[in-house]
Backbone and ligand atoms as CSV (ligand in chain L), in Angstrom:
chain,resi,resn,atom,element,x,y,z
A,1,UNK,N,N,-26.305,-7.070,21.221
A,1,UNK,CA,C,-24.868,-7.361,21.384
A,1,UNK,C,C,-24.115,-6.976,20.112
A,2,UNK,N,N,-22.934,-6.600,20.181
A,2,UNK,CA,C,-22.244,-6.077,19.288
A,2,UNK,C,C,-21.295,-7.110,18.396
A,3,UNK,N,N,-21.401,-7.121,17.324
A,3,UNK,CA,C,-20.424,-8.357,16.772
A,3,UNK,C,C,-19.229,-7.958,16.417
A,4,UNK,N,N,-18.236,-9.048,15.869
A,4,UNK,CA,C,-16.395,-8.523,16.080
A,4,UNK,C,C,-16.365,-7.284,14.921
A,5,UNK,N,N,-15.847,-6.145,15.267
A,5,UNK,CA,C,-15.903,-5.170,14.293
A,5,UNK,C,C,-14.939,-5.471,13.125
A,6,UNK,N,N,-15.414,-5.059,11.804
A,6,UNK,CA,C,-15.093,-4.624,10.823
A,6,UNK,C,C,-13.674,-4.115,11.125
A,7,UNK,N,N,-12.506,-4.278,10.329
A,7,UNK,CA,C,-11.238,-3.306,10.379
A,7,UNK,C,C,-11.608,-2.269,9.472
A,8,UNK,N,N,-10.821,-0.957,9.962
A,8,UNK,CA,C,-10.975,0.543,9.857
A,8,UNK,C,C,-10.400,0.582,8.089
A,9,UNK,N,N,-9.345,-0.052,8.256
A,9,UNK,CA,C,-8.916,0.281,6.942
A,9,UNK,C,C,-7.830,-1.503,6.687
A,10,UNK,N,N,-7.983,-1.602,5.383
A,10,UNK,CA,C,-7.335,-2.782,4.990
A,10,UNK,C,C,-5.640,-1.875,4.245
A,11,UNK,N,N,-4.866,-2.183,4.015
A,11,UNK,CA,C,-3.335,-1.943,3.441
A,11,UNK,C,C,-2.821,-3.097,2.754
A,12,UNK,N,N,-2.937,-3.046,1.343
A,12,UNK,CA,C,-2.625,-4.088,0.757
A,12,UNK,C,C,-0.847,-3.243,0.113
A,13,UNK,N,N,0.040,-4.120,0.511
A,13,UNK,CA,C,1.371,-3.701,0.356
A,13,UNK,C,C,2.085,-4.714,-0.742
A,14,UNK,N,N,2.092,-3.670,-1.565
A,14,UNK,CA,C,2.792,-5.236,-2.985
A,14,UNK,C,C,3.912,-5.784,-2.696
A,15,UNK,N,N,4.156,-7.382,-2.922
A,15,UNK,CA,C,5.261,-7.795,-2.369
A,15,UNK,C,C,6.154,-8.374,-3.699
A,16,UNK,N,N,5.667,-7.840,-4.564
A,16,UNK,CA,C,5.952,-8.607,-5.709
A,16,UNK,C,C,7.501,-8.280,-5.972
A,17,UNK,N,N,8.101,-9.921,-6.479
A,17,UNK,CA,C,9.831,-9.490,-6.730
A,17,UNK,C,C,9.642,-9.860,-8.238
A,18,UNK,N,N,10.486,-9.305,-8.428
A,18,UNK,CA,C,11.049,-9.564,-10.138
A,18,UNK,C,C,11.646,-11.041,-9.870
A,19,UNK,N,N,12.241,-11.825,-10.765
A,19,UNK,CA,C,13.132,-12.784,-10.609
A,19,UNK,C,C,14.955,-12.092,-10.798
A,20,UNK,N,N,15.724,-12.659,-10.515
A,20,UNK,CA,C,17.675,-11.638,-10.615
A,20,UNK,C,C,17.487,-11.879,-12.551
A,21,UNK,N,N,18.052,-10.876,-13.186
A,21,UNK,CA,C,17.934,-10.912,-14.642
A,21,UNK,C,C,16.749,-10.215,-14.981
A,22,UNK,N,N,15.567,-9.960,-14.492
A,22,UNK,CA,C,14.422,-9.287,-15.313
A,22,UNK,C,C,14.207,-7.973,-15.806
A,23,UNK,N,N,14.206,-7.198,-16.624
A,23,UNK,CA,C,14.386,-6.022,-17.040
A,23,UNK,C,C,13.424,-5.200,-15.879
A,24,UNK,N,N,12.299,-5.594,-16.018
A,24,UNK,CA,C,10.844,-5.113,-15.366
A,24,UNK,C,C,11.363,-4.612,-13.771
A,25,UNK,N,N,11.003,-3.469,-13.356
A,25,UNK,CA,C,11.107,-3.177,-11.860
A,25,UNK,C,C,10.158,-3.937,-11.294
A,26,UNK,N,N,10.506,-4.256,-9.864
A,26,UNK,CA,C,9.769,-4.727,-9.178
A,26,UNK,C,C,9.420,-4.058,-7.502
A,27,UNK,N,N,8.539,-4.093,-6.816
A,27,UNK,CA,C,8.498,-3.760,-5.485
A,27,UNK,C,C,9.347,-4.257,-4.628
A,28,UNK,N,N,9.259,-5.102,-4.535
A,28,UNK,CA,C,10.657,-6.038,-3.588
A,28,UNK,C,C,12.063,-6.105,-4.649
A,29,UNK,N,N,12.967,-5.520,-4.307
A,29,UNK,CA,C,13.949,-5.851,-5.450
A,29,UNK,C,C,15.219,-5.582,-4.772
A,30,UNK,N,N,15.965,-7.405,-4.861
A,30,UNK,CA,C,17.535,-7.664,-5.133
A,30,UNK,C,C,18.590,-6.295,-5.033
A,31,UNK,N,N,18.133,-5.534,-5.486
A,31,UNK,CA,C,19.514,-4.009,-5.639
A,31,UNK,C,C,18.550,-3.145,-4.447
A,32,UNK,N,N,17.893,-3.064,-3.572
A,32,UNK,CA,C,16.837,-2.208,-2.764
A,32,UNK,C,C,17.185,-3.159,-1.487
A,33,UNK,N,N,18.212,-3.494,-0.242
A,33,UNK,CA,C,17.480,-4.248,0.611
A,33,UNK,C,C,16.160,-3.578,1.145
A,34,UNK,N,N,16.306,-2.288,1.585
A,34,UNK,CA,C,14.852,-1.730,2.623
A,34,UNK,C,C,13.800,-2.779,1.592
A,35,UNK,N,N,13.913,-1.948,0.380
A,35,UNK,CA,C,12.287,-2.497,-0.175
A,35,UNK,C,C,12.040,-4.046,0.675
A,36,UNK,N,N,12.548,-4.719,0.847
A,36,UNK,CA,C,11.811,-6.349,1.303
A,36,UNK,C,C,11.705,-5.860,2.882
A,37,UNK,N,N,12.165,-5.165,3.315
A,37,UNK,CA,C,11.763,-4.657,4.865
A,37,UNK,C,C,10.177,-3.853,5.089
A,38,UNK,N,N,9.913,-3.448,4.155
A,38,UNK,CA,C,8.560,-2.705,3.934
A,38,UNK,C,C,7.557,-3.165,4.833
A,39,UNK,N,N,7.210,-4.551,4.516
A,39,UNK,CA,C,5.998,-4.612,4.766
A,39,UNK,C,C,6.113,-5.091,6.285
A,40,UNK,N,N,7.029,-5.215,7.058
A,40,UNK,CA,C,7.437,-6.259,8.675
A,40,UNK,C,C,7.767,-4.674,8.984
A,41,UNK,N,N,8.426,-3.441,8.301
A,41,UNK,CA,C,7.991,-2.146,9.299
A,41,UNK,C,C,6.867,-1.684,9.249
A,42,UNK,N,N,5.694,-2.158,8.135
A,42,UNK,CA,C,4.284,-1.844,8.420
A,42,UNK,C,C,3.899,-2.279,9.747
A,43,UNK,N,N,3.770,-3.664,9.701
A,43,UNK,CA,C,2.836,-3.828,10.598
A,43,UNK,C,C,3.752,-4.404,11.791
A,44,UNK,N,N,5.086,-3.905,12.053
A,44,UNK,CA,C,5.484,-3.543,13.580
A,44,UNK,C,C,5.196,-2.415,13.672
A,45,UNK,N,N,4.842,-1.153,12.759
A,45,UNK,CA,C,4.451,0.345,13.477
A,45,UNK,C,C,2.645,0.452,13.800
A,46,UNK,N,N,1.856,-0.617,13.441
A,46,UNK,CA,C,0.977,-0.848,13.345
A,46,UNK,C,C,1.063,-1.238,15.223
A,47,UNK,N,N,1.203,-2.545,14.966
A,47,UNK,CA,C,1.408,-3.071,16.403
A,47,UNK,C,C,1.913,-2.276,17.252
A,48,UNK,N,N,3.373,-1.529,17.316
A,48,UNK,CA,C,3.536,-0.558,18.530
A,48,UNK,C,C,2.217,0.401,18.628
A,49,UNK,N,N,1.895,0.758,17.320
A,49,UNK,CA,C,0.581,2.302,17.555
A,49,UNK,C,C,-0.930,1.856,18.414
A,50,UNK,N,N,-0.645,0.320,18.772
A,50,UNK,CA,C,-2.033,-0.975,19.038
A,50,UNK,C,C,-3.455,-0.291,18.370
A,51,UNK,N,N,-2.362,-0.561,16.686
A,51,UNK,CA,C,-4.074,-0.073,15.943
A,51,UNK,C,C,-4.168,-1.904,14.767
A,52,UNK,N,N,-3.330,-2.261,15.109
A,52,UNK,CA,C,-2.800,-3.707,14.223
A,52,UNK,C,C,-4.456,-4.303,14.412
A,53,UNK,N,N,-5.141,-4.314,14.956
A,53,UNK,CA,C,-6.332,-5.095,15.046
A,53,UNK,C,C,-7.536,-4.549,13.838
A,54,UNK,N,N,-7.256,-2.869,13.603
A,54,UNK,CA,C,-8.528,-2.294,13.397
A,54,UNK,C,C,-8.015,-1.942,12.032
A,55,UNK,N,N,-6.667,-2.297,12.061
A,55,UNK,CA,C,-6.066,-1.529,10.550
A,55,UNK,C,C,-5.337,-3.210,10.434
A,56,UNK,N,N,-5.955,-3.981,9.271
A,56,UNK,CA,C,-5.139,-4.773,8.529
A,56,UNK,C,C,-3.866,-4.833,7.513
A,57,UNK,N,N,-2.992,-5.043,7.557
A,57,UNK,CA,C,-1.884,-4.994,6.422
A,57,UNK,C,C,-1.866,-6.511,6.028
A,58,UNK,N,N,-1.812,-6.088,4.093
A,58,UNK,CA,C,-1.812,-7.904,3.909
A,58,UNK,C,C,-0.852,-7.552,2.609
A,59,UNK,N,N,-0.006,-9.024,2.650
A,59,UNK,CA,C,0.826,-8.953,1.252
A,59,UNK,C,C,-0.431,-9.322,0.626
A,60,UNK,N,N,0.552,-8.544,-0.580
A,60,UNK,CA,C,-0.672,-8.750,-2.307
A,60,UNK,C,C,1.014,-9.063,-3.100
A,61,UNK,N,N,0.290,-9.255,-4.643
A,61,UNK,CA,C,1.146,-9.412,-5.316
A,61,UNK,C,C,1.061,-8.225,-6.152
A,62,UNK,N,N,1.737,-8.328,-7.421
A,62,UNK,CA,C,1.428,-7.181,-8.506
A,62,UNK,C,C,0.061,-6.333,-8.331
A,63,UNK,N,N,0.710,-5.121,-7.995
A,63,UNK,CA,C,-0.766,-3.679,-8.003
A,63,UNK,C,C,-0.901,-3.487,-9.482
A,64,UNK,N,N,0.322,-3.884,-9.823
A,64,UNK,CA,C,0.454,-2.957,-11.882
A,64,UNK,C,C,0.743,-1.557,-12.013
A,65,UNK,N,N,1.635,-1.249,-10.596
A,65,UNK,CA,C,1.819,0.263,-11.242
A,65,UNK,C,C,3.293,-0.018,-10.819
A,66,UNK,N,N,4.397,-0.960,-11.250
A,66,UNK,CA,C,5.464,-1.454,-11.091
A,66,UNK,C,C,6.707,-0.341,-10.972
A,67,UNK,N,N,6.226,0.897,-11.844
A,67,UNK,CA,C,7.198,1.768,-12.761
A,67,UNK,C,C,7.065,2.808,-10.999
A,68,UNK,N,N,6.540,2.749,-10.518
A,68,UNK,CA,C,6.268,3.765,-9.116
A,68,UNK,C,C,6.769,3.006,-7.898
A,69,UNK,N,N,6.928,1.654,-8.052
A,69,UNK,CA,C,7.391,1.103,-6.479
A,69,UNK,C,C,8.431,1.420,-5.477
A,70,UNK,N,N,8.739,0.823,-4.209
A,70,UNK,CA,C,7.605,0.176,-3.993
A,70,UNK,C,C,5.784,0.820,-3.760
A,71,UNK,N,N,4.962,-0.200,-3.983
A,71,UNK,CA,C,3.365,1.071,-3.637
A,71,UNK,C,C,3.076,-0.031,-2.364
A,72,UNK,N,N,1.764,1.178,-2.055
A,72,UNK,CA,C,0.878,0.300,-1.232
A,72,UNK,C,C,-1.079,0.938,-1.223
A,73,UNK,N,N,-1.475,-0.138,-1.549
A,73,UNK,CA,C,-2.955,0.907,-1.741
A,73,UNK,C,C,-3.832,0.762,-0.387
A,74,UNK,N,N,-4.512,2.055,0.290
A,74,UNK,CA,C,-5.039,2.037,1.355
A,74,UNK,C,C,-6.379,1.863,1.171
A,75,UNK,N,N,-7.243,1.231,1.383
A,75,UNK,CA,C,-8.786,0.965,1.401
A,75,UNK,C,C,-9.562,0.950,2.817
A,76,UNK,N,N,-10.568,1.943,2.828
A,76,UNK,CA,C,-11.291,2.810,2.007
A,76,UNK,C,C,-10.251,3.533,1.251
A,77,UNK,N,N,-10.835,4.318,0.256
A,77,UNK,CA,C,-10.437,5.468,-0.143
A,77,UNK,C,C,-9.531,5.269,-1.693
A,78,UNK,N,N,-9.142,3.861,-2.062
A,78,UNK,CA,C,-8.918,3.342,-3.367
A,78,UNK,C,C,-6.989,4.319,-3.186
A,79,UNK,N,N,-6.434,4.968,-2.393
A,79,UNK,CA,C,-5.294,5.381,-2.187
A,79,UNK,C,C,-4.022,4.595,-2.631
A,80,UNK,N,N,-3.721,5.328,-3.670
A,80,UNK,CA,C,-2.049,4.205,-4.200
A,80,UNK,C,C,-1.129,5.089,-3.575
A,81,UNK,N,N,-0.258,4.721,-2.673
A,81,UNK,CA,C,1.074,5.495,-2.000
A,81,UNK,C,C,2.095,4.755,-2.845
A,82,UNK,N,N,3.015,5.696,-3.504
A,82,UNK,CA,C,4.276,5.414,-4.443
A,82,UNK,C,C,5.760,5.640,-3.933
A,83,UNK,N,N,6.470,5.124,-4.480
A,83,UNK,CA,C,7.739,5.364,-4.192
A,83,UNK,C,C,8.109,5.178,-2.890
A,84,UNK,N,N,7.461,4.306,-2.482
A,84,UNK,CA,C,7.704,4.092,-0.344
A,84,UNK,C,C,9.098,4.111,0.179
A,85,UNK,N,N,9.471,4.366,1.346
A,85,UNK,CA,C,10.331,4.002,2.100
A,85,UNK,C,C,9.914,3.898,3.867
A,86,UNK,N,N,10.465,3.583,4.717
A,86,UNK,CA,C,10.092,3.389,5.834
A,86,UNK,C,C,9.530,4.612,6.394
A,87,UNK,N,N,10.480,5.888,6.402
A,87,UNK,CA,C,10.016,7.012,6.593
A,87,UNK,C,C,8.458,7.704,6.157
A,88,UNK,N,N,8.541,7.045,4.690
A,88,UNK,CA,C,7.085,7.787,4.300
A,88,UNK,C,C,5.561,7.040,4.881
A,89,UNK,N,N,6.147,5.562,5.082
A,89,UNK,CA,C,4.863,4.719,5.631
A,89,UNK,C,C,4.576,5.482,6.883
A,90,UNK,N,N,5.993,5.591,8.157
A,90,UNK,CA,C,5.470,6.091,9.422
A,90,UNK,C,C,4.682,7.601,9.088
A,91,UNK,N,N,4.801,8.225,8.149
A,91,UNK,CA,C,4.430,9.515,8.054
A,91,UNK,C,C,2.682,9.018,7.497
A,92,UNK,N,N,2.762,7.980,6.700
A,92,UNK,CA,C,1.219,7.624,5.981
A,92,UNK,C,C,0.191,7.023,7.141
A,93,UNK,N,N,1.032,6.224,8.225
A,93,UNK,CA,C,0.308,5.527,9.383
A,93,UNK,C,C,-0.369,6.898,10.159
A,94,UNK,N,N,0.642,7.720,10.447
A,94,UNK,CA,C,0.153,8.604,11.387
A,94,UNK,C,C,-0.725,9.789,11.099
A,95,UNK,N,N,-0.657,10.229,9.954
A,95,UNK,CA,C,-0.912,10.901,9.013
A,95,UNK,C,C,-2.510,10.931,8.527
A,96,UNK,N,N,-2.369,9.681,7.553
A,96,UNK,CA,C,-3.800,8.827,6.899
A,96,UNK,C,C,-4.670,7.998,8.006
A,97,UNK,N,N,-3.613,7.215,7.875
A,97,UNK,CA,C,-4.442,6.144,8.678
A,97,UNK,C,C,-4.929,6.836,10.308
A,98,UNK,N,N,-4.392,7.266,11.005
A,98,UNK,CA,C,-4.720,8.123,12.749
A,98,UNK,C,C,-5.444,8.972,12.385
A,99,UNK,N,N,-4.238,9.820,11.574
A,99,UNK,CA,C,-5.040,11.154,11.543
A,99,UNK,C,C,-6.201,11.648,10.503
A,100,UNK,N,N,-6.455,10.395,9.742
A,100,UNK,CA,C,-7.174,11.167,8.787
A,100,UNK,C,C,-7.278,11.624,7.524
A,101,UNK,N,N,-5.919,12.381,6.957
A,101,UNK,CA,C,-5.796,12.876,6.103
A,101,UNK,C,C,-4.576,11.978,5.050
A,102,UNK,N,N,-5.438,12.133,4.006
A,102,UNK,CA,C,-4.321,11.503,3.254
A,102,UNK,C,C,-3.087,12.087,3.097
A,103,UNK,N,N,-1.574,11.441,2.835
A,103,UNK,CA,C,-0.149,11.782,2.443
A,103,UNK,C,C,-0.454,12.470,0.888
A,104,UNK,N,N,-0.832,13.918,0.524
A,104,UNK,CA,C,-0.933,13.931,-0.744
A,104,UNK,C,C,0.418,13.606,-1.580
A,105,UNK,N,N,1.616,13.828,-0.568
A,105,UNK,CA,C,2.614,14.261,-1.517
A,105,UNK,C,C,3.298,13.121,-2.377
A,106,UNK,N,N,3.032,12.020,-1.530
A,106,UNK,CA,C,3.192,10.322,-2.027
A,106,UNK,C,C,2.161,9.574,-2.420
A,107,UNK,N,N,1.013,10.275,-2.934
A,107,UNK,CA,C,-0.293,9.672,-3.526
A,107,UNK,C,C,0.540,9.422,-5.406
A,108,UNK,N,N,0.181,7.837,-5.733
A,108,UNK,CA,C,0.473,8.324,-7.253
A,108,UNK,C,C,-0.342,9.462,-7.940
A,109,UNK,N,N,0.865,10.111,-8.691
A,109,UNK,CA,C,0.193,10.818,-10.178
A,109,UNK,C,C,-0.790,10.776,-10.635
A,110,UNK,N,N,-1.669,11.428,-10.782
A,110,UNK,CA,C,-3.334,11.428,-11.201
A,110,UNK,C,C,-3.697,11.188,-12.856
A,111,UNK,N,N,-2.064,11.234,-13.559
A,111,UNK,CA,C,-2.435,10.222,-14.707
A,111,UNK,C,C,-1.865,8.779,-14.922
A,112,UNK,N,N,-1.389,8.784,-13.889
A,112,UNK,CA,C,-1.008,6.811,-13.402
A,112,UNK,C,C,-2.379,6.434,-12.955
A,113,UNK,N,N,-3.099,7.149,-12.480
A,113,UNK,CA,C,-4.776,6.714,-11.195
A,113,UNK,C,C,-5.776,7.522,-11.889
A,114,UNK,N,N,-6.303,7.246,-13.306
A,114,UNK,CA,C,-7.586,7.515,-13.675
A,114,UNK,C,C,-8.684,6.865,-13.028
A,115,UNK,N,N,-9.848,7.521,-13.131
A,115,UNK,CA,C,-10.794,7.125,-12.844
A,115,UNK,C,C,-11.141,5.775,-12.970
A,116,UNK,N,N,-11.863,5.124,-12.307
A,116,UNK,CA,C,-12.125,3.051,-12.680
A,116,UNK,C,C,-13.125,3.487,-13.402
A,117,UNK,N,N,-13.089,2.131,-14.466
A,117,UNK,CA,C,-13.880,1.986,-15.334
A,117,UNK,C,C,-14.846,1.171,-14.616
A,118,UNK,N,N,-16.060,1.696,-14.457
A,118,UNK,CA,C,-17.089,0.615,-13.864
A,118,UNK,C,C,-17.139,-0.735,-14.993
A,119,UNK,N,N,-17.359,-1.719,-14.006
A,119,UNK,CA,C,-17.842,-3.490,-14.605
A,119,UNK,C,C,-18.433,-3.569,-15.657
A,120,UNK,N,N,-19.518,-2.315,-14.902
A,120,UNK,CA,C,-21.078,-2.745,-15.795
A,120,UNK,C,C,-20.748,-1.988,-16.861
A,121,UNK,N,N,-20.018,-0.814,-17.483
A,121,UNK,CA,C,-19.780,-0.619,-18.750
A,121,UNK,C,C,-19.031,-0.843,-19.837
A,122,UNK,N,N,-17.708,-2.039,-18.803
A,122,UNK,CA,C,-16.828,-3.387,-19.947
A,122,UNK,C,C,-17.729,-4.252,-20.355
A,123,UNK,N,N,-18.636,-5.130,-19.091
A,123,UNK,CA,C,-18.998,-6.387,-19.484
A,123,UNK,C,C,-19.703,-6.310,-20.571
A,124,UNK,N,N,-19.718,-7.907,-21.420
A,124,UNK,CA,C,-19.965,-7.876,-22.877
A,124,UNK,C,C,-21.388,-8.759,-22.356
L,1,FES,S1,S,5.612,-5.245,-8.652
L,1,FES,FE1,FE,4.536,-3.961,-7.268
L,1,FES,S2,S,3.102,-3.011,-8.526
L,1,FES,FE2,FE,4.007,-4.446,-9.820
């Protein structure tokens, strides 16, 4: 017998706001309404596409790449999508997530996304 499957891909979408006054950009931000719409047009285009079961979207807080928002990172595949708007998610859903192929053109900068430092060669 088969047990409840695994989702295809997880979408962690930063929801993080600045507080009104903070120098620091934020993903959700006061002068941006769309940005706070982001993540409720994720996963209503999720739900119309009836992939909402196999593809998770979850708020997160701070990704740390603040200076690029809003982001959203796609897993598998360790994928930071920058500078979002509604348009570019439906293009990343259908795109990445359906079709396969990653959005290169909204992937962050490849010197914002160095390589991870493995665990085992910080830990003390
Ligand atoms: S506020 Fe979104 S990455 Fe920091």
């Amino acid at each position: 017998m088969q047990g409840v499957p695994q989702p295809a891909f997880y979408i962690f979408k930063c929801q993080q706001s600045a507080p009104p006054g903070m120098p620091k950009p934020s993903c959700v931000s006061q002068n941006d309404p769309e940005s706070a719409q982001l993540f409720q047009h994720l996963a209503q285009s999720l739900m119309m596409k009836g992939i909402i079961g196999t593809v998770q979207p979850i708020q997160t807080g701070c990704l740390n790449r603040c200076q690029q928002g809003p982001v959203m990172l796609v897993e598998p595949g360790h994928t930071m999508y920058v500078e979002l708007t509604k348009e570019k998610i439906d293009r990343i859903v259908d795109e990445h997530i359906i079709g396969g192929n990653i959005v290169n053109e909204y992937v962050i900068a490849d010197e914002m996304w160095g390589e991870a430092i493995p665990p085992s060669q910080m830990a003390r």
